[in-house]
C-alpha positions in Angstrom: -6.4 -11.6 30.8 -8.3 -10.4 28.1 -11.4 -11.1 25.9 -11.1 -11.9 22.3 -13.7 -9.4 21.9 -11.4 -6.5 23.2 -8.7 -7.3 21.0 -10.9 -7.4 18.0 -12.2 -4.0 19.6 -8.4 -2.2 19.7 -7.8 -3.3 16.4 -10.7 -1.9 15.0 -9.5 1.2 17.0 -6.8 1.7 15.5 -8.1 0.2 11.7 -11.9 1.4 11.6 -12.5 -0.1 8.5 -10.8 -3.9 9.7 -12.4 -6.6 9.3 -10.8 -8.9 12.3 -11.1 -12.5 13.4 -9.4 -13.5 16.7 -8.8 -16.9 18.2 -7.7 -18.5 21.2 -4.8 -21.1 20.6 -4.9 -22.1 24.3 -5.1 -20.1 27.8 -6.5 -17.0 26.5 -3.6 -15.2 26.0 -1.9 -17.4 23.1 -4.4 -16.1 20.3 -4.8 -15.7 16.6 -5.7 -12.7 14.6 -6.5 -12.4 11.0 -7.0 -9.0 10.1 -8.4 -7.7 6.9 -8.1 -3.8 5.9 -7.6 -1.4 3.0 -5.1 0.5 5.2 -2.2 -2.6 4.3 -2.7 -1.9 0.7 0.5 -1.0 -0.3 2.6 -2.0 2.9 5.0 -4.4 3.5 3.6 -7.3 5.1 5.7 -6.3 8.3 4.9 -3.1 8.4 0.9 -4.1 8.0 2.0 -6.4 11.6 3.4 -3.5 13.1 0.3 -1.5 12.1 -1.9 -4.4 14.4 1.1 -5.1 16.9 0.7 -0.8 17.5 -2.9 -1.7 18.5 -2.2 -4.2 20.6 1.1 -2.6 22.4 -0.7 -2.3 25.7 -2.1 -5.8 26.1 1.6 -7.2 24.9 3.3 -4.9 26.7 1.4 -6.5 29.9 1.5 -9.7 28.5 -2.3 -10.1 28.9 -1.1 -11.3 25.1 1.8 -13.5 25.5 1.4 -14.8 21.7 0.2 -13.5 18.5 -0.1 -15.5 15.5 -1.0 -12.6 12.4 -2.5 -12.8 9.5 -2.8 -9.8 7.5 -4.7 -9.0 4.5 -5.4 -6.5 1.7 -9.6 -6.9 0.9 -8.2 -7.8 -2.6 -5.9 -10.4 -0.9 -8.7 -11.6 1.2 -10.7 -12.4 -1.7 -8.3 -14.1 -3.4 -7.1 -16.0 0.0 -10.9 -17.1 0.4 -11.2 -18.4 -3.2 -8.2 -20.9 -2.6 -9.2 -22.4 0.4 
């Protein structure tokens, strides 16, 4: 299994300037992520997935993560996202 913290901890790895919120949906290894970074800006949102997914290819691989629900954001999208709400 593995902690919320050290997903948030190999996203930030891999995105230094993320700003990343994880979850657990149930059983610690059905979680959430919603990840904020300039590094999306300009990328498709599945290529800003596969930018997180990269992070995380160990801990899937292993299925220490058996489910990922994303959410990716620019900071601009962020703003706006947190404005709606």
């Amino acid at each position: 299994m593995i902690s919320l913290d050290q997903v948030k901890q190999q996203i930030q790895a891999a995105l230094p300037d993320a700003e990343v919120m994880v979850n657990d949906l149930g059983g610690g290894d059905h979680l959430e992520a919603v990840v904020v970074s300039a590094a999306f800006t300009g990328q498709s949102r599945v290529k800003q997935h596969q930018m997180v997914y990269g992070a995380l290819k160990d801990a899937l691989a292993s299925e220490a993560i058996h489910a990922l629900a994303l959410k990716t954001f620019t900071p601009e999208a962020w703003t706006v996202a947190r404005q709606t709400a």
